[in-house]
Backbone as a ProteinNet text record, in pm:
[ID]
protein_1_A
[PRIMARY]
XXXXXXXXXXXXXXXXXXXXXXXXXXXXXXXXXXXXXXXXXXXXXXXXXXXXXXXXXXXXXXXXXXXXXXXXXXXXXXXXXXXX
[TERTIARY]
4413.7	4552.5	4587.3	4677.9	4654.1	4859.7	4874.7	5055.7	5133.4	5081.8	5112.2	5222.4	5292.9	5362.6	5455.9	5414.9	5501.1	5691.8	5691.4	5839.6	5879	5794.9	5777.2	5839.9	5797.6	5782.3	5921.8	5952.7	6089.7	6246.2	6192.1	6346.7	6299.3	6212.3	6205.7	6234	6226.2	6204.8	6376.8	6461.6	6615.2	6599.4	6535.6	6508.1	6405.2	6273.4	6148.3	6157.2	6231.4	6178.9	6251	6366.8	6448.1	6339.6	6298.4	6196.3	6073.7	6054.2	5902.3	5899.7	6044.8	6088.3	6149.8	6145.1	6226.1	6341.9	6454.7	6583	6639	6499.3	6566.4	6503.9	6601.3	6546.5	6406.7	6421.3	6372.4	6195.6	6199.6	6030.8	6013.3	6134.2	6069.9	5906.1	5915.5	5770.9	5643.1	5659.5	5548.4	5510.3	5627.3	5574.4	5607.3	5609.5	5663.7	5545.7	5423.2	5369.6	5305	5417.5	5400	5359.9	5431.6	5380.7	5301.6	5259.1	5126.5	4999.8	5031.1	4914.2	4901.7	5048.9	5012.8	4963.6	4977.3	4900	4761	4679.2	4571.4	4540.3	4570	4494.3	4509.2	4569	4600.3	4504.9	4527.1	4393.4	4239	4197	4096.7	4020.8	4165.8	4143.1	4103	4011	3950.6	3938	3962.1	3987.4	4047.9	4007.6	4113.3	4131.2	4266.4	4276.5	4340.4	4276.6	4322.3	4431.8	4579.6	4661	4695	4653.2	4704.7	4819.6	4913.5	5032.5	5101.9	5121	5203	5321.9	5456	5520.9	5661.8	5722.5	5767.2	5774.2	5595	5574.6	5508.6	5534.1	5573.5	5423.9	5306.1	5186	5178.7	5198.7	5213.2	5207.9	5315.3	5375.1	5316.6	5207.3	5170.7	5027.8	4975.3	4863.2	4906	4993.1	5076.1	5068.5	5136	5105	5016.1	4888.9	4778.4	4701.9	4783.4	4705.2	4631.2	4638.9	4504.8	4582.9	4512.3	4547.1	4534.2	4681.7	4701.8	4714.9	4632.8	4692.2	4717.6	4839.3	4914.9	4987.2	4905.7	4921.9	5043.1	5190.6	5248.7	5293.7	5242.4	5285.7	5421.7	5512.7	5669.8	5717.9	5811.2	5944.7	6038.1	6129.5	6147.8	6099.3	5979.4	5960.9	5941	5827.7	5856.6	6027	6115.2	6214.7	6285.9	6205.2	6281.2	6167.3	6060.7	5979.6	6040.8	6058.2	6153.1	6025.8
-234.7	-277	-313.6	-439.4	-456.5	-507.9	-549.4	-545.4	-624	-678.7	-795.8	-722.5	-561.6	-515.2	-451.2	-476.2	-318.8	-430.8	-579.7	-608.8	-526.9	-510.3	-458.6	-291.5	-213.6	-97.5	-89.2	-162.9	-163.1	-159.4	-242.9	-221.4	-145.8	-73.1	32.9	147.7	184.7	287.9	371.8	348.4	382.6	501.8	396.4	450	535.8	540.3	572	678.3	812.2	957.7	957.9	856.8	929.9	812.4	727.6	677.6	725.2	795.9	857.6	1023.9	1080.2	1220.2	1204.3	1075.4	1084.3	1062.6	1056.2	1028.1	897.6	813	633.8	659.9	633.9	665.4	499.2	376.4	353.4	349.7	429	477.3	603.7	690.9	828	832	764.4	808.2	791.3	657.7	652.9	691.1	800.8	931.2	1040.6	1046	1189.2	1289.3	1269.1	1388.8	1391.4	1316.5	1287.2	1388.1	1487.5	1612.1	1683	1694.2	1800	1652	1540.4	1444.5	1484.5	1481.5	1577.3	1671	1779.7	1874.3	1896.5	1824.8	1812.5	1794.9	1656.7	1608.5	1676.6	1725.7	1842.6	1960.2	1977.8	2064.9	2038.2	1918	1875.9	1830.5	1820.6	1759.8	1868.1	1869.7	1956.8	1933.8	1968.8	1964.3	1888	1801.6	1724.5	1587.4	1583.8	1447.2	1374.5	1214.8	1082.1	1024.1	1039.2	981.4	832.7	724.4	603.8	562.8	500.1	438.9	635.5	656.7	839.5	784.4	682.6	660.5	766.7	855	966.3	1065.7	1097.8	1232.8	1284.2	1272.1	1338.9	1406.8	1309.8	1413.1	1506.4	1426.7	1519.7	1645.4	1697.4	1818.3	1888.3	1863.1	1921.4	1967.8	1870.6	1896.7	1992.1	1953.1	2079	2181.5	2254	2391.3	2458.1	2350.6	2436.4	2436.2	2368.1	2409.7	2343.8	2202.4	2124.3	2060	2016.8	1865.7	1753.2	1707.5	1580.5	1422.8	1329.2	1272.5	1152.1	1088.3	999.8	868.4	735.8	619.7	615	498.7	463.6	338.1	222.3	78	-9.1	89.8	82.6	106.4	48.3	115.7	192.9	195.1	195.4	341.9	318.2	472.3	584.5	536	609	693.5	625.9	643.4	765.3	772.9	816.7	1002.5	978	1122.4	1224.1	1331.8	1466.5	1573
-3191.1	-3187.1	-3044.1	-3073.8	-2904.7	-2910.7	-2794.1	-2834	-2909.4	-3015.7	-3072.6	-3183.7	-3195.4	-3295.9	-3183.6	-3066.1	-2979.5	-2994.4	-3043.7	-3077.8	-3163.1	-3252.1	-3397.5	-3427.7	-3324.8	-3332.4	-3205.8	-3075.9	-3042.2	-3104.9	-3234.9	-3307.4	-3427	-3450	-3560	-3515	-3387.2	-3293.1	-3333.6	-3319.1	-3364.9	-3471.2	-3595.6	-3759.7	-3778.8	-3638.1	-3705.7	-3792.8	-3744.1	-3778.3	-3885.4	-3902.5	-4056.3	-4152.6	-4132.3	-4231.2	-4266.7	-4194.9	-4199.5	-4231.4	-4182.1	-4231.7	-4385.8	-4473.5	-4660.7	-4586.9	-4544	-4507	-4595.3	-4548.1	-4560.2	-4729.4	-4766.5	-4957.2	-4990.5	-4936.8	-4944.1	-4972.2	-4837.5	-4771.9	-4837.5	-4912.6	-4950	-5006.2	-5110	-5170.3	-5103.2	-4981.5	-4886.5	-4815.1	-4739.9	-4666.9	-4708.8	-4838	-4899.6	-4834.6	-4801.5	-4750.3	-4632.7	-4548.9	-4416.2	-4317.2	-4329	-4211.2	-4258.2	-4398.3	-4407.4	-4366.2	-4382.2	-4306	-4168.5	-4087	-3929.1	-3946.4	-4024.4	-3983.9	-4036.6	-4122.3	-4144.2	-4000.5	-3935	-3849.1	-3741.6	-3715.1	-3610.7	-3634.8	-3727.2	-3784.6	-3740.6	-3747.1	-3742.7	-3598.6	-3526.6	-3364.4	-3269.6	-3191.4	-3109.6	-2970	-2888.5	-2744.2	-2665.4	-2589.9	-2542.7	-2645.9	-2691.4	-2756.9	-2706.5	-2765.9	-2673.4	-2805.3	-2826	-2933.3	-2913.4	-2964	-2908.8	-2987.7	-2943.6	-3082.9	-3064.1	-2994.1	-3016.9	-3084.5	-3071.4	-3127.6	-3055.7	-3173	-3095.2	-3092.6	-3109.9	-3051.1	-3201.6	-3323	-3416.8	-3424.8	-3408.6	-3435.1	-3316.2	-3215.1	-3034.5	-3090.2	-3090.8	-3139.3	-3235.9	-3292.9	-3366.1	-3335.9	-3248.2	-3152.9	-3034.4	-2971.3	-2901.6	-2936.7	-3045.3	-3101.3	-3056.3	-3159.2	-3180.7	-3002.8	-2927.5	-2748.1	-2757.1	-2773.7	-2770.4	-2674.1	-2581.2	-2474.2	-2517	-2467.3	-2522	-2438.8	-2441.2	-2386.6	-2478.4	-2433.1	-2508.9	-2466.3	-2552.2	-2487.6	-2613.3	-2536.3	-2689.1	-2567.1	-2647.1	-2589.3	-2578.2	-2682.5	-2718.7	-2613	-2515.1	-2453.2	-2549.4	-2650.3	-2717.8	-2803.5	-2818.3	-2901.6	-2781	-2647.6	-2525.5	-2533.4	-2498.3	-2517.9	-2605.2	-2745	-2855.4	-2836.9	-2731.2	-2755.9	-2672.8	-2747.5	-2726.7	-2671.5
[MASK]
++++++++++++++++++++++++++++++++++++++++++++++++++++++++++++++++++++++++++++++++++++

């Protein structure tokens, strides 16, 4: 992936977490099992991890927890912006 979506992901950046948290009734069923997918993969990640696309944050944080190092590219101003 190279920056040809980061327009893409600038004006989604507002909406991301209530679309991807069931909020936006639209998207419910497509991420209805969105955070047990974070935490599989969080599960699965082992020592230092490289997250590209972090977005805002949402897997971060879940790699966080478990004390894994993170480092984290996100090509968005925009979602940069939106990570807590």
């Amino acid at each position: 992936m190279g920056t040809e979506f980061v327009d893409w992901f600038n004006e989604w950046a507002e909406s991301y977490d209530s679309t991807v948290g069931g909020i936006d009734e639209q998207y419910q069923e497509v991420f209805s099992h969105y955070n047990l997918i974070l935490e599989e993969v969080s599960k699965r990640a082992k020592g230092l991890t490289l997250e590209f696309g972090v977005g805002t944050g949402n897997l971060t944080k879940h790699l966080l927890t478990r004390k894994l190092k993170v480092i984290g590219i996100e090509p968005s101003p925009a979602m940069r912006e939106k990570q807590g």
